[in-house]
Backbone as ProteinMPNN parsed JSONL, in Angstrom:
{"seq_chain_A": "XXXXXXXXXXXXXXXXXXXXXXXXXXXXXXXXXXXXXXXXXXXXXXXXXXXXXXXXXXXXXXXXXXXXXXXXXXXXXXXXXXXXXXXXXX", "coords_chain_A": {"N_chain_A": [[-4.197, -17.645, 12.338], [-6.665, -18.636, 11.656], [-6.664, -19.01, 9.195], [-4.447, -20.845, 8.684], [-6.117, -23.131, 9.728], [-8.51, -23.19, 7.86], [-7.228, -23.733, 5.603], [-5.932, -25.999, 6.577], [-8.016, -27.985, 6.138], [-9.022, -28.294, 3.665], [-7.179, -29.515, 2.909], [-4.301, -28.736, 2.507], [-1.613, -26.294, 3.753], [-0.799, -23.226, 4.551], [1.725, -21.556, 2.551], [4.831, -20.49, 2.053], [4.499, -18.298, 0.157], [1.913, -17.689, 0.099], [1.659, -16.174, 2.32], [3.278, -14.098, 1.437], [1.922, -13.011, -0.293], [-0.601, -12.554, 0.324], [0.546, -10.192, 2.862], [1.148, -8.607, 0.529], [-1.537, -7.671, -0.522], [-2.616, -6.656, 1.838], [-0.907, -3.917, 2.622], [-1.601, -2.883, -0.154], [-3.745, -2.468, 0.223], [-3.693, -0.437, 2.147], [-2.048, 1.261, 1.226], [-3.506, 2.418, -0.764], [-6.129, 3.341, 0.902], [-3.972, 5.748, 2.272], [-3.302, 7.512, 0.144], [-5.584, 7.933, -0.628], [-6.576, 9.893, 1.357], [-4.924, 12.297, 1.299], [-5.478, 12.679, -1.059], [-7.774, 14.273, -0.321], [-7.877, 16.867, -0.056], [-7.564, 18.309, -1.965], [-9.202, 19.316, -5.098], [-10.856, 18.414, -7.877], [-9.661, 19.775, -10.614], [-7.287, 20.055, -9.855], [-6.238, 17.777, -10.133], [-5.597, 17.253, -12.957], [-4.209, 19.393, -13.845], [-5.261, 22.243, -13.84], [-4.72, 23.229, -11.47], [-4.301, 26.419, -9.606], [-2.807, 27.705, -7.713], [0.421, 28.846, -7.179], [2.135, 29.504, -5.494], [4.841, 27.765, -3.431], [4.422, 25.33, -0.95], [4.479, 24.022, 2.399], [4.45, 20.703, 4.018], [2.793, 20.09, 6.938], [1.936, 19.064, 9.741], [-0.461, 16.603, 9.513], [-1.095, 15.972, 7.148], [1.828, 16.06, 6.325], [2.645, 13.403, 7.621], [1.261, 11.174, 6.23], [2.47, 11.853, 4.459], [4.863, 10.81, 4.325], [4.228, 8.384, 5.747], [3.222, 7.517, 2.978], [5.234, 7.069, 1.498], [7.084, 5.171, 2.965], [4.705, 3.289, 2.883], [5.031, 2.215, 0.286], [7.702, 1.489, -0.432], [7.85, -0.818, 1.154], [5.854, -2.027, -0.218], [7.133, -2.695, -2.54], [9.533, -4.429, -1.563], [8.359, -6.825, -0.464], [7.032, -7.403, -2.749], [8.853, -8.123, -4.249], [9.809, -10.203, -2.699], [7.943, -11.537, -3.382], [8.077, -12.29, -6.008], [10.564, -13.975, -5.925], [9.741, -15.571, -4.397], [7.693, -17.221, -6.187], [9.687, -18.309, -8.12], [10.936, -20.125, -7.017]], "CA_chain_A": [[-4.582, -18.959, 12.76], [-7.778, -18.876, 10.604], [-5.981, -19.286, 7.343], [-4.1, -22.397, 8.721], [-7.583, -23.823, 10.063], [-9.37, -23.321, 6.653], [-6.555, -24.035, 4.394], [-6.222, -27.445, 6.149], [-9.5, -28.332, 6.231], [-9.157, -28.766, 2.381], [-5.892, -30.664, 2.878], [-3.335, -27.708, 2.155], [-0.828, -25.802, 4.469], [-0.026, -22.119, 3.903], [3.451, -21.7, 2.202], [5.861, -18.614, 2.259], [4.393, -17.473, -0.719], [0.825, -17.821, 0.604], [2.082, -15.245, 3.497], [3.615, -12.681, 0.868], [0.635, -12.529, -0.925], [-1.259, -11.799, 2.051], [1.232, -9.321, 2.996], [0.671, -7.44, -0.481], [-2.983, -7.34, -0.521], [-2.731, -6.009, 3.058], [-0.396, -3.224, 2.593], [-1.943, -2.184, -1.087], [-5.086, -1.575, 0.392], [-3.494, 0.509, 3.541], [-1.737, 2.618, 0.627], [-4.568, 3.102, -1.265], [-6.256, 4.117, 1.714], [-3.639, 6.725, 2.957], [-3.293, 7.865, -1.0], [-7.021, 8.603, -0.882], [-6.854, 10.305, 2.415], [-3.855, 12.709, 0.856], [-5.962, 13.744, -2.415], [-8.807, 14.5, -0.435], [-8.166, 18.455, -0.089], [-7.389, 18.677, -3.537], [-10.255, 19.36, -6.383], [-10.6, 17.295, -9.248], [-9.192, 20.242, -11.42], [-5.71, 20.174, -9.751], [-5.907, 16.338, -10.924], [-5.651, 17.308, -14.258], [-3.335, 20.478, -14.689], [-5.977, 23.071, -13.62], [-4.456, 24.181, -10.32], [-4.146, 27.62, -9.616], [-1.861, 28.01, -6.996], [1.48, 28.993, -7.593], [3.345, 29.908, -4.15], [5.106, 26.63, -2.318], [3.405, 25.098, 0.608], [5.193, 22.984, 2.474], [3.675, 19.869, 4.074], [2.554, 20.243, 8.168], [0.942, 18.185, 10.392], [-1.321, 15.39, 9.386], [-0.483, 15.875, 5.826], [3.153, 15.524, 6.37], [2.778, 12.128, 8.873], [0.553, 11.002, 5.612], [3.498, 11.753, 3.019], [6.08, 9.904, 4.839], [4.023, 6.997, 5.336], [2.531, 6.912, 1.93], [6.8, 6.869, 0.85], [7.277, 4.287, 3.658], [4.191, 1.766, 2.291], [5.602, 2.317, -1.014], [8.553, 1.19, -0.218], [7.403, -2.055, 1.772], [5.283, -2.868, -1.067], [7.758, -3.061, -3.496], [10.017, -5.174, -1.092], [7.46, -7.315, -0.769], [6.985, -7.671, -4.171], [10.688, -8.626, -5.257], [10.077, -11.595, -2.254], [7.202, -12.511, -4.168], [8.597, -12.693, -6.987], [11.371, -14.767, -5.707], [9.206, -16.774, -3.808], [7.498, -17.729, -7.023], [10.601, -18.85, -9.08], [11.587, -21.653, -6.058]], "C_chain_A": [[-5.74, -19.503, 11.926], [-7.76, -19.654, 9.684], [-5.617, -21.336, 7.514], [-5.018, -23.341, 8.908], [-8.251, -24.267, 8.118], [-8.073, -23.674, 5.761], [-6.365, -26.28, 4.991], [-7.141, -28.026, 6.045], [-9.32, -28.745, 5.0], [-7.43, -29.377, 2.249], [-4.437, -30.168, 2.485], [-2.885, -27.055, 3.368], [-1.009, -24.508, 3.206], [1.46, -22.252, 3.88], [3.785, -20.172, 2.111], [5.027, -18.067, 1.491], [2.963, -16.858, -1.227], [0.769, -16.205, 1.231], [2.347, -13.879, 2.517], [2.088, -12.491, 0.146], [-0.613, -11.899, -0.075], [-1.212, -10.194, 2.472], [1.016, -7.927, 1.797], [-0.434, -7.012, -0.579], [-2.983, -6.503, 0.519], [-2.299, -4.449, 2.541], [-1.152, -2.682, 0.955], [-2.781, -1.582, -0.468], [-4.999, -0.285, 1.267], [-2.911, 1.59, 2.343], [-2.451, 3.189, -0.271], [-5.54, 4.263, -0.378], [-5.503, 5.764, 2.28], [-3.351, 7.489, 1.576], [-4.38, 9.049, -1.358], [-7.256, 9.667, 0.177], [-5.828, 11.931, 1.846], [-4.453, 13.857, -0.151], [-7.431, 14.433, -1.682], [-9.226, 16.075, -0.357], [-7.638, 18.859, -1.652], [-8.637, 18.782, -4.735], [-10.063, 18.342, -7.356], [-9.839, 18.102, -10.727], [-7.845, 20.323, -11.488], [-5.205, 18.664, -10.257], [-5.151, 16.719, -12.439], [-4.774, 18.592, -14.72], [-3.771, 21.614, -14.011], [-5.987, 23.831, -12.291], [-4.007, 25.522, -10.583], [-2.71, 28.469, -8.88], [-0.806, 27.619, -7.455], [2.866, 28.958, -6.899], [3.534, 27.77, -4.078], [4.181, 26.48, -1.446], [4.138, 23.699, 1.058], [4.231, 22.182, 3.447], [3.688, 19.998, 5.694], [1.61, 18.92, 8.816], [0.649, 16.709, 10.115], [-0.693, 15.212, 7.89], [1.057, 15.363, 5.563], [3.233, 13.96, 6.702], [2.047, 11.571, 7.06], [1.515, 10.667, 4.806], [4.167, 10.801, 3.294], [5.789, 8.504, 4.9], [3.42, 6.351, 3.936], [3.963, 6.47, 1.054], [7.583, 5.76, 1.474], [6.553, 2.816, 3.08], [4.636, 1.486, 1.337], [6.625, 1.333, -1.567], [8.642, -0.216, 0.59], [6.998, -2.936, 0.8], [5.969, -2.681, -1.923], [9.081, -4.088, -2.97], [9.737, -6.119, -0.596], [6.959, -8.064, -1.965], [8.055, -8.476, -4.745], [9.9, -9.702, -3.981], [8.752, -12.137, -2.946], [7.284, -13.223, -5.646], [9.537, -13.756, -6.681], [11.204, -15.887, -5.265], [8.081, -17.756, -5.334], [8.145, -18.258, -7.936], [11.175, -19.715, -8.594], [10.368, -22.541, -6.431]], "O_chain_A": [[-5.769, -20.675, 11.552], [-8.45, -20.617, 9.348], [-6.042, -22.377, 7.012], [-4.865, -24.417, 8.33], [-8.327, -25.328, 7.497], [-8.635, -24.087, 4.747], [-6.533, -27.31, 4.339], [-6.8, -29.141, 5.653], [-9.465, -29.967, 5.022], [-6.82, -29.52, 1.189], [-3.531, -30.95, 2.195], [-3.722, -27.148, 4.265], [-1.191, -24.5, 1.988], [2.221, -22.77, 4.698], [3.151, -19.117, 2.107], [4.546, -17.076, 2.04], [2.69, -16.107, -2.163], [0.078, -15.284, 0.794], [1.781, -12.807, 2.732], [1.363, -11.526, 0.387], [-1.26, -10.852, -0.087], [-2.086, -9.327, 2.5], [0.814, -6.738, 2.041], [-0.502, -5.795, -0.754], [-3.396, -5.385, 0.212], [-3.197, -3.743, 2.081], [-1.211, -1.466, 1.136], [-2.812, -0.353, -0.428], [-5.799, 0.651, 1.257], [-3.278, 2.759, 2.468], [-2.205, 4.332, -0.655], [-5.729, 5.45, -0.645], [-6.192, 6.728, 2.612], [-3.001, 8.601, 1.973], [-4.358, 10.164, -1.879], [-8.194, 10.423, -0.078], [-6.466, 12.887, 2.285], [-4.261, 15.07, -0.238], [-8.172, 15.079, -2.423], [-10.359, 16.533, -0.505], [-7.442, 19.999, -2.074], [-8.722, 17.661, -5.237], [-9.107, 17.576, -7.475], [-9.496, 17.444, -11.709], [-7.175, 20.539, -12.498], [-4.074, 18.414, -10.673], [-4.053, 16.25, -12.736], [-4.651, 18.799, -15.927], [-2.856, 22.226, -13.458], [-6.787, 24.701, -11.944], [-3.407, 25.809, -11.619], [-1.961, 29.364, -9.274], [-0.647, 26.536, -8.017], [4.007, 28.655, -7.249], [2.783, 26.872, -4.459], [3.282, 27.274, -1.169], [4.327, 22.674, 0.403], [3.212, 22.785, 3.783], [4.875, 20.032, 6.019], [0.834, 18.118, 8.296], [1.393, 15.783, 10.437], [0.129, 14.337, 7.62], [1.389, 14.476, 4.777], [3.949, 13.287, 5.961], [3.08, 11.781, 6.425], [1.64, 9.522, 4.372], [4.15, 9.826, 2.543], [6.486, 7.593, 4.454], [3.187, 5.16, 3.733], [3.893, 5.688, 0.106], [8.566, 5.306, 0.888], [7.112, 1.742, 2.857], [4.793, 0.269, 1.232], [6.595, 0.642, -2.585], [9.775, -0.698, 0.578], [7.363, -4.105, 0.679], [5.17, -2.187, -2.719], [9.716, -4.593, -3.896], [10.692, -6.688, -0.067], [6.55, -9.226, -1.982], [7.978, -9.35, -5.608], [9.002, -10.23, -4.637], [8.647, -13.363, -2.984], [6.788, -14.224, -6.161], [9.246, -14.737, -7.365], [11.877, -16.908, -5.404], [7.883, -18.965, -5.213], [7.454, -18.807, -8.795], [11.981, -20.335, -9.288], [10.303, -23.703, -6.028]]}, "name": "protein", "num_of_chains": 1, "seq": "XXXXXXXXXXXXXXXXXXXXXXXXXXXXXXXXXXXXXXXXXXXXXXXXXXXXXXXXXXXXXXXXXXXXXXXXXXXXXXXXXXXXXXXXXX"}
């Protein structure tokens, strides 16, 4: 309701393509967020090659709920994306 307040105020309406953009900013930041939340038991050496561990480990808990949605935002924000794109070529 904000948006529509302050956007007319300067004599403009939000348009669809207002909304997706919105929509992307939103959702980048939430998968940055759950991205960062993901690497945070990891070292800075396994960044780079320098892990040690060798066995499997498969993904439990919090970590799991984490994966799925970081493959879920992923997947939003690139469907998302194509309507912004589309919404920019009307």
């Amino acid at each position: 309701m904000w948006l529509n307040a302050a956007a007319a105020g300067r004599g403009r309406t939000l348009q669809y393509k207002d909304y997706v953009d919105i929509a992307q900013i939103l959702i980048a930041s939430v998968l940055t967020v759950v991205i960062l939340l993901q690497a945070k038991g990891s070292g800075i050496g396994a960044a780079f090659g320098g892990g040690t561990q060798s066995s499997f480990r498969t993904r439990r808990g919090v970590e799991k709920t984490l994966f799925q949605l970081t493959i879920v935002l992923a997947i939003v924000f690139l469907i998302i994306s194509a309507l912004g794109v589309r919404a920019s070529l009307v």
